[in-house]
C-alpha positions in Angstrom: -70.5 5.4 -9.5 -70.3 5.7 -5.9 -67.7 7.3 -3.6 -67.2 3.5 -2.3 -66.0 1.9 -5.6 -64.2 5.3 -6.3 -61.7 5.1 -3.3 -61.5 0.9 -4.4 -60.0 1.7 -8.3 -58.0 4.5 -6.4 -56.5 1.9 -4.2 -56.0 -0.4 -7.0 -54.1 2.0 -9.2 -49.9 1.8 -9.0 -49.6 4.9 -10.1 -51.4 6.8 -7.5 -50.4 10.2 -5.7 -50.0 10.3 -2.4 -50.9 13.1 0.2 -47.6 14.7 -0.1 -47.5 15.0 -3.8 -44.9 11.9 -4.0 -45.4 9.1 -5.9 -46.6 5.8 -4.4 -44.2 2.5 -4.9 -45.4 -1.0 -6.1 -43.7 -3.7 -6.1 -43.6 -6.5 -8.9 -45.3 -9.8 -7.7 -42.9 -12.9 -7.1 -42.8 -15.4 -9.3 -42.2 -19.1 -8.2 -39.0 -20.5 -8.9 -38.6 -23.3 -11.4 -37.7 -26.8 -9.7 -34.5 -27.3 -9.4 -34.3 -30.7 -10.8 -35.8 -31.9 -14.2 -39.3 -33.7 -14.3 -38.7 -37.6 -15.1 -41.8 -39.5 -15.3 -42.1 -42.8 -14.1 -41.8 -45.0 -16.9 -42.5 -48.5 -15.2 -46.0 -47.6 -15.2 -47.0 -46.9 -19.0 -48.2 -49.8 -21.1 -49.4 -50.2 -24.5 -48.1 -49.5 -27.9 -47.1 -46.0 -29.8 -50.7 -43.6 -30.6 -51.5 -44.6 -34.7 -50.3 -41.8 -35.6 -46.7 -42.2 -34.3 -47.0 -45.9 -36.2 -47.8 -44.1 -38.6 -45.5 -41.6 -39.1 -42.5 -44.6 -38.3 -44.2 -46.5 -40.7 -43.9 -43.7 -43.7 -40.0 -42.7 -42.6 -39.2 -46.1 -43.3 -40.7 -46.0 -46.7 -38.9 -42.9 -47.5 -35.8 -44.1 -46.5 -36.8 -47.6 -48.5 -37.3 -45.6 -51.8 -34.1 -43.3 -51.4 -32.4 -46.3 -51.4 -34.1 -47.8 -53.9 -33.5 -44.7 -56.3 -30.1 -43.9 -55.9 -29.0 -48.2 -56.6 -31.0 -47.3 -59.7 -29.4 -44.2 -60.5 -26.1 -45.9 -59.7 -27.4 -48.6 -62.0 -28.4 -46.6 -64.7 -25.1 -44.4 -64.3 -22.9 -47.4 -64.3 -25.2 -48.7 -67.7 -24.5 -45.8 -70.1 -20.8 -45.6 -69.0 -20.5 -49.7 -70.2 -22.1 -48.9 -73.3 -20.3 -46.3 -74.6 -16.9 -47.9 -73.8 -17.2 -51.1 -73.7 -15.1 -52.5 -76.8 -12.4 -49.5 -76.3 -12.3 -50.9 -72.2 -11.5 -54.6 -73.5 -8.8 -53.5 -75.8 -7.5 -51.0 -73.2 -7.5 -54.1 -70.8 -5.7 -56.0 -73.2 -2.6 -54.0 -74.2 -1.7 -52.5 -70.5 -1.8 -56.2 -69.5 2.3 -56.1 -70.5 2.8 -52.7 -69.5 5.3 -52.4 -66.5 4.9 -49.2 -64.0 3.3 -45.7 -65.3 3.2 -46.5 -68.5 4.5 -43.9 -71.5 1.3 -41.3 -71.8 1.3 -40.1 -67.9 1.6 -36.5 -69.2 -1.9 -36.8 -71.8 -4.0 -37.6 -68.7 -5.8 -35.6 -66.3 -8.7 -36.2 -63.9 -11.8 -34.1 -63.3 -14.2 -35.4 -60.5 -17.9 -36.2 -61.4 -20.3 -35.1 -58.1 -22.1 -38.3 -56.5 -25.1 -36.7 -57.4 -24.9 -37.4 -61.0 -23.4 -41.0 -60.8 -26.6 -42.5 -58.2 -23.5 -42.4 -55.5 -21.0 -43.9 -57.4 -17.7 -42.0 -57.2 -16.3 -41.4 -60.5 -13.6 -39.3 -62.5 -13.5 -37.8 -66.2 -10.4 -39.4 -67.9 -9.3 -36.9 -70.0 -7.1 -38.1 -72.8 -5.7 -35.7 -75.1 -3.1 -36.9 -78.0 0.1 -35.2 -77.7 2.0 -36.8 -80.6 1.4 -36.0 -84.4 -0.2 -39.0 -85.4 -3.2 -41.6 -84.7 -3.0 -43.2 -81.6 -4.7 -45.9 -78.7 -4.7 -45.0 -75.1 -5.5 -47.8 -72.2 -5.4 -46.2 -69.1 -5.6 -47.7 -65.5 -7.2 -45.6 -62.7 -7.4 -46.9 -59.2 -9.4 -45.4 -56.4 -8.0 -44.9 -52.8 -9.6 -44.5 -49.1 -9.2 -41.7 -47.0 -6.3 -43.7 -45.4 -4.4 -43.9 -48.7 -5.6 -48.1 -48.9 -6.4 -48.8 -52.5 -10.2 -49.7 -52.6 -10.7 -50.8 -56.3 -8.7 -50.1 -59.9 -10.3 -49.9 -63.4 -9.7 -49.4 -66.8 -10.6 -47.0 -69.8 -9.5 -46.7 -73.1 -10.1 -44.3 -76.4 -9.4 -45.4 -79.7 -8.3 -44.0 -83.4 -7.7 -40.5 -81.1 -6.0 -38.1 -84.1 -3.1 -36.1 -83.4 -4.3 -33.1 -80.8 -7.7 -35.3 -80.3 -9.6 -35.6 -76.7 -11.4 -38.4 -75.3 -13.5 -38.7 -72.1 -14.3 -41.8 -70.9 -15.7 -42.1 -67.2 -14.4 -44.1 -64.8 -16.3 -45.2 -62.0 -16.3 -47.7 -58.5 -18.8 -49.4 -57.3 -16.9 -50.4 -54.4 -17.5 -47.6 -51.2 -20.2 -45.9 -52.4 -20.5 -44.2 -48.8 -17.1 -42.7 -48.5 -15.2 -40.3 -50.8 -12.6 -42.1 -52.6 -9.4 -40.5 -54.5 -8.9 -41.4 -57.9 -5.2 -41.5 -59.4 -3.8 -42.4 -62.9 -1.7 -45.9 -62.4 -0.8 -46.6 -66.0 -1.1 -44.9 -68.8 -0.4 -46.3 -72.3 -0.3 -44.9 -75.5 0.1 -47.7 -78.7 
């Protein structure tokens, strides 16, 4: 190496000595500021359509979305389906007696409500009746559940029934609204009937 490129890497070095044993300062280089207002392109000027592969990818969201939809009005469908058959004939008798029965009815106390999760019901929102038979014989139950807004409106009302339920005997139908399957609806106990 000669003496020439020597004194250049000396001179290049920050962390030189100097003459009088001190050390030298550098300095950190400046950095450009960042503009102070945002890039905005000129739109006017761009023609054409969206790159294929942006098509594309717009093209398959709306698919998705398509068949979400698609499976949760048949989950709902399906949900809705095995509720019907299993009560259907105890429904149109419950229907039938509480079609007299003035105000809350005389079996209030045997009823409770447990909520069913939306995802399990395809959106719907449903409730467990739970009928339990206080007395100490046989007995019919028609009860009448009606389902509110957040706003305390009443959305939609329906009926549920259990039959032949022995002394201390439970029943659990499921009743369910089609009616504002986006919101979360309450469900209360209107009428209650024990015969």
């Amino acid at each position: 190496m000669t003496a020439g490129a020597i004194a250049g890497l000396a001179a290049c070095s920050s962390s030189s000595k100097t003459s009088s044993g001190g050390s030298a300062t550098t300095t950190a280089p400046t950095i450009p500021s960042a503009p102070s207002t945002p890039f905005s392109p000129a739109t006017a000027s761009f023609s054409g359509s969206a790159p294929a592969a942006v098509a594309s990818l717009a093209s398959s969201a709306k698919a998705v979305a398509s068949e979400a939809i698609a499976s949760a009005s048949a989950a709902a469908a399906s949900f809705e389906a095995s509720v019907s058959a299993a009560g259907a004939k105890a429904q149109a008798s419950a229907s039938a007696a509480l079609a007299t029965v003035q105000g809350g009815g005389n079996a209030v106390g045997d009823i409770t409500l447990t909520g069913v999760p939306k995802g399990t019901t395809g959106g719907l929102n449903a409730v467990i009746v739970n009928i339990t038979n206080s007395t100490s014989s046989a007995a019919n139950y028609a009860v009448r559940i009606e389902f509110f807004d957040a706003s305390g409106n009443k959305v939609d009302s329906t009926v549920v029934g259990a039959e032949h339920l022995a002394a201390g005997q439970k029943a659990q139908p499921v009743a369910f609204s089609r009616k504002d399957t986006d919101v979360a609806l309450t469900a209360k106990v209107a009428t209650a009937w024990r015969y």
